[in-house]
C-alpha positions in Angstrom: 0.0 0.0 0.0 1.4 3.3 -0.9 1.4 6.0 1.6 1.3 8.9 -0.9 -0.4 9.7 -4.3 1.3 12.6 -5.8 0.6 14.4 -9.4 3.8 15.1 -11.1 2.8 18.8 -12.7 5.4 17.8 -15.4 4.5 14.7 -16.9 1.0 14.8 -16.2 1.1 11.7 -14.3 0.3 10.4 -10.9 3.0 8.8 -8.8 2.6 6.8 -5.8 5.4 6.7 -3.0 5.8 5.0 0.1 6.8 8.1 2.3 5.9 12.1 1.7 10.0 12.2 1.2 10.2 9.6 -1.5 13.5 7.4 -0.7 14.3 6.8 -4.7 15.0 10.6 -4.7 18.4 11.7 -3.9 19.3 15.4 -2.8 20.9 17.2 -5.3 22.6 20.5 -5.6 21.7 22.4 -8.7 24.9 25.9 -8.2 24.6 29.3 -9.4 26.9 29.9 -11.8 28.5 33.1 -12.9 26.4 35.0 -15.9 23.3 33.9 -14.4 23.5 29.9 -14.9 22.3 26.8 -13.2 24.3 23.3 -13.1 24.8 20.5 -11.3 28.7 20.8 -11.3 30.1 23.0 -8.3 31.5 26.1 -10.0 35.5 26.9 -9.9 35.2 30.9 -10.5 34.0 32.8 -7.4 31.8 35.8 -7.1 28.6 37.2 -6.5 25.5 38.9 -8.0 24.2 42.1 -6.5 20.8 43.5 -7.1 18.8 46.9 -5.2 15.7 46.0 -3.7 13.4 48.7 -3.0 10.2 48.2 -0.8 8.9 51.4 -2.1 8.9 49.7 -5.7 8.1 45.9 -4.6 8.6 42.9 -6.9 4.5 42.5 -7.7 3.6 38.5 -7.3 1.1 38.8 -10.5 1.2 41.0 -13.6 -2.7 41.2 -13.1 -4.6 44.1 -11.8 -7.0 42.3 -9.9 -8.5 43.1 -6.1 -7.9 39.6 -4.9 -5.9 36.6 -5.3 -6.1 34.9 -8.7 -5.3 31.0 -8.2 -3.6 30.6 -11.2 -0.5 32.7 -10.3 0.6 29.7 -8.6 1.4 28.9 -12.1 2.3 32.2 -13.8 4.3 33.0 -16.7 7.6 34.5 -14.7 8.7 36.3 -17.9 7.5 40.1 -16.3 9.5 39.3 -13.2 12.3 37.8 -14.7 13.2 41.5 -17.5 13.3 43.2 -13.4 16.8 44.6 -12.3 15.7 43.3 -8.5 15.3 39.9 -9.9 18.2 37.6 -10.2 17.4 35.0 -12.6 19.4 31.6 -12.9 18.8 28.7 -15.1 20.5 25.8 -16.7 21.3 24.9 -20.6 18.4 22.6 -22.2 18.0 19.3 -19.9 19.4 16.5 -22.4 17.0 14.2 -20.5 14.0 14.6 -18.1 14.9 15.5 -14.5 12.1 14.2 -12.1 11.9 15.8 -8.4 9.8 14.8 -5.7 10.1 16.2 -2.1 11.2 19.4 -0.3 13.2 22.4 -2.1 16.4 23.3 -0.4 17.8 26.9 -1.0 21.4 26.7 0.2 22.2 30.2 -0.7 25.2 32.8 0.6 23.7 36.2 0.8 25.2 39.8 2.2 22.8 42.9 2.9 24.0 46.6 3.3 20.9 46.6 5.6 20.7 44.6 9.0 17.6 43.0 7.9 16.3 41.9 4.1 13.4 39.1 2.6 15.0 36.3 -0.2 12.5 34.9 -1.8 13.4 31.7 -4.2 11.1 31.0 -7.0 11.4 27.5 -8.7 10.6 27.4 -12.6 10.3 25.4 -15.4 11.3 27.4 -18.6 9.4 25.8 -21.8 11.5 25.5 -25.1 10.8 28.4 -27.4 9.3 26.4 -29.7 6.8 24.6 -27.3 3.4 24.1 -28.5 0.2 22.9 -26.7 -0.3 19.3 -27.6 -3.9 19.0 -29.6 -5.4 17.2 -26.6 -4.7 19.9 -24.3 -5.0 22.6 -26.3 -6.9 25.6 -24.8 -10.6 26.6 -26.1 -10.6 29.2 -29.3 -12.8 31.6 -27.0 -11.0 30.8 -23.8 -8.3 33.7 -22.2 -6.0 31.2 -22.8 -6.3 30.7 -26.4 -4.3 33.8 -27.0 -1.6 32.6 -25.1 1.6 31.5 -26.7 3.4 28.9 -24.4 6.8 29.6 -26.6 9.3 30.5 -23.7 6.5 30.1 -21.1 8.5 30.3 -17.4 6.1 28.2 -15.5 6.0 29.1 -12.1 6.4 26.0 -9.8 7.2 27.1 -6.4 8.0 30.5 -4.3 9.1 31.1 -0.8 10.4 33.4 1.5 12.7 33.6 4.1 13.4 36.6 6.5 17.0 36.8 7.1 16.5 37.6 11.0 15.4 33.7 11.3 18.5 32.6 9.4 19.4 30.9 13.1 16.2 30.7 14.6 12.4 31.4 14.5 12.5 31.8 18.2 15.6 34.5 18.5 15.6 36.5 15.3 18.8 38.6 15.0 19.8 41.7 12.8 22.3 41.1 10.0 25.9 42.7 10.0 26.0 44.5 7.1 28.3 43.8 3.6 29.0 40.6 5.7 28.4 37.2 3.7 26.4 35.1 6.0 24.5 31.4 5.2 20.8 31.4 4.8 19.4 28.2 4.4 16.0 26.9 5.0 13.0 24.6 3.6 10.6 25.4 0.3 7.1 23.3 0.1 7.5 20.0 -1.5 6.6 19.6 -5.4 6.3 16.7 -7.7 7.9 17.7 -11.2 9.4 16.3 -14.4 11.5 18.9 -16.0 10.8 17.4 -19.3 14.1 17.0 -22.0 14.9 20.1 -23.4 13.1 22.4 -20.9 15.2 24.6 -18.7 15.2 24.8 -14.6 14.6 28.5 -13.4 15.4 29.9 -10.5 14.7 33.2 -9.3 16.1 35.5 -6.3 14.5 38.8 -5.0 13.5 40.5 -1.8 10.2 41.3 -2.2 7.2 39.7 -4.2 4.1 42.2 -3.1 1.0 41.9 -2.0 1.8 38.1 -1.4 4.6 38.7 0.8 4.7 41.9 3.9 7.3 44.2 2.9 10.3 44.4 4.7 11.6 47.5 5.7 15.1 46.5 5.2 16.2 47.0 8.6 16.0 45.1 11.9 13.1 46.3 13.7 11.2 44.2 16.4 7.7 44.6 14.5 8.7 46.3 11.5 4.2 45.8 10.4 4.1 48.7 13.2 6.9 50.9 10.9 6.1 54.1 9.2 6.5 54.7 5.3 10.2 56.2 6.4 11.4 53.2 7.7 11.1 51.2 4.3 14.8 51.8 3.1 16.6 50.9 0.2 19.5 48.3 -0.1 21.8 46.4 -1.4 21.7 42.9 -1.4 24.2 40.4 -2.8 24.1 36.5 -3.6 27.3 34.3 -4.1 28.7 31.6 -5.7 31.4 29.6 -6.3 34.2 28.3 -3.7 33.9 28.2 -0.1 30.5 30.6 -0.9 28.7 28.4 -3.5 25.0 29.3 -3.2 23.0 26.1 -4.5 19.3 24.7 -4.5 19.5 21.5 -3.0 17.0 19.3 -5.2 15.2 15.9 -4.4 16.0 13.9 -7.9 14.3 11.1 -8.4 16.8 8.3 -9.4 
C-alpha cells in the first residue's frame, strides 16, 4: 500500500510513494553559476550577483490588476519578473534528459545585505522550449483567455518562498544582519512533484520582495517592522554568491 499519491505537474502523471519524502529521490545540488546559470557541477570561479531592492517599488507576485488573489499565479508566466533589475534570474542549458523531483526544495544560498535585515525569496521554474506548442489534446478553447496565449518561452511558475534573514538561526531568537558581511541562509521550500521534461530549462529566481503576497520588509531590523512608518522602508543592497567556499546552491530531491 502506498502512503502517498502525488501528481507530477510535469509529466502529467500520478505517482505513488511510500513516504511524503520519497526514498528513490536523492538530494541534489543544482549551483549558481557566474552569468546567471544553473548546473549540477560546483562552479571553480568565485563571485557574487548584486541587485537593489526597494520596498517602495516591490517585486509584484502577478502581472494582473485584480482586487484579490487569482489561483492561477501559482502557475504564472515569470517572464515580467524575470526583465526586473531586483530579480536575479538563474537557469540551466536545455535538460538532455527529463529531470524528475519529488520532495522538499532546499535553497542553500550565501547572501550579504548593506541593511541589517532583508526578505529572499526563491522562485522555482520550469522554462518551456521556445518552440513549445500545446499538444492538440490539451490545447486551450478558441474563445478561452488562454487561447491567446503563446506557451513559446512560457516560465512556468512552480514554487515561491520566502525567508526573512532575521530567522536565518532561529524562529525563536531573530537577529539583525551585520551588514556587507556574507552570512548562510538556508531553509526549507514546500514539497513539489515535477518532471523537467528533455529540453526544458530549470529556473530559478532571487528577490526581496514579491508584493502583496509577501509583507514588505523595511530592510532594517526592527522588532515589529508591520508597526513601521512609510520612512522606515529603506533601500538596499543585497548580494548572492557563488562559487568556492560561498557556492550558493538549490539543493533538489532527484528522483533516481
Amino acid at each position: 500500500i502506498k502512503e502517498v499519491n502525488a501528481f507530477d505537474t510535469g509529466s502529467d502523471t500520478w505517482r505513488s510513494f511510500t513516504a511524503y519524502e520519497p526514498e528513490s529521490g536523492t538530494d541534489t545540488a543544482l549551483y549558481l553559476t557566474p552569468g546567471g546559470g544553473l548546473s549540477f557541477e560546483q562552479p571553480s570561479n568565485a563571485g557574487h550577483d548584486e541587485y537593489v531592492s526597494d520596498p517602495m517599488r516591490p517585486v509584484p507576485y502577478t502581472q494582473k490588476i485584480t482586487r484579490n488573489y487569482p489561483r492561477d499565479y501559482m502557475t504564472e508566466d515569470q517572464r515580467f519578473a524575470s526583465t526586473r533589475p531586483d530579480v536575479l534570474v538563474y537557469q540551466t542549458e536545455p535538460l538532455d534528459r527529463d529531470v524528475t523531483v519529488a520532495g522538499n526544495i532546499k535553497p542553500s544560498l550565501f547572501i550579504a545585505s548593506s541593511g541589517t535585515d532583508s526578505d529572499f525569496i526563491v522562485k522555482l521554474i520550469d522554462v518551456h522550449p521556445d518552440d513549445y506548442r500545446f499538444p492538440a489534446d490539451k490545447r486551450p478553447p478558441e474563445n478561452s483567455a488562454w487561447s491567446v496565449f503563446q506557451p513559446g518561452g512560457y516560465q512556468m511558475l512552480l514554487r515561491g518562498e520566502p525567508m526573512p534573514a532575521r530567522f536565518r538561526n532561529s524562529f525563536e531568537k531573530p537577529e539583525p544582519l551585520v551588514p556587507n558581511q556574507p552570512t548562510r541562509l538556508s531553509f526549507v521550500m514546500p514539497g513539489v512533484t515535477h518532471t523537467f521534461k528533455k529540453g526544458h530549462r530549470i529556473m530559478v529566481h532571487i528577490q526581496s520582495t514579491w508584493f502583496p503576497l509577501v509583507a514588505r520588509n523595511p530592510q532594517q531590523y526592527m522588532a515589529n517592522y508591520k508597526q513601521g512608518t512609510q520612512a522606515d522602508f529603506r533601500k538596499v543592497s543585497n548580494r548572492v554568491y557563488f562559487g568556492g567556499s560561498r557556492s550558493s546552491a538549490i539543493i533538489l530531491p532527484v528522483m533516481k
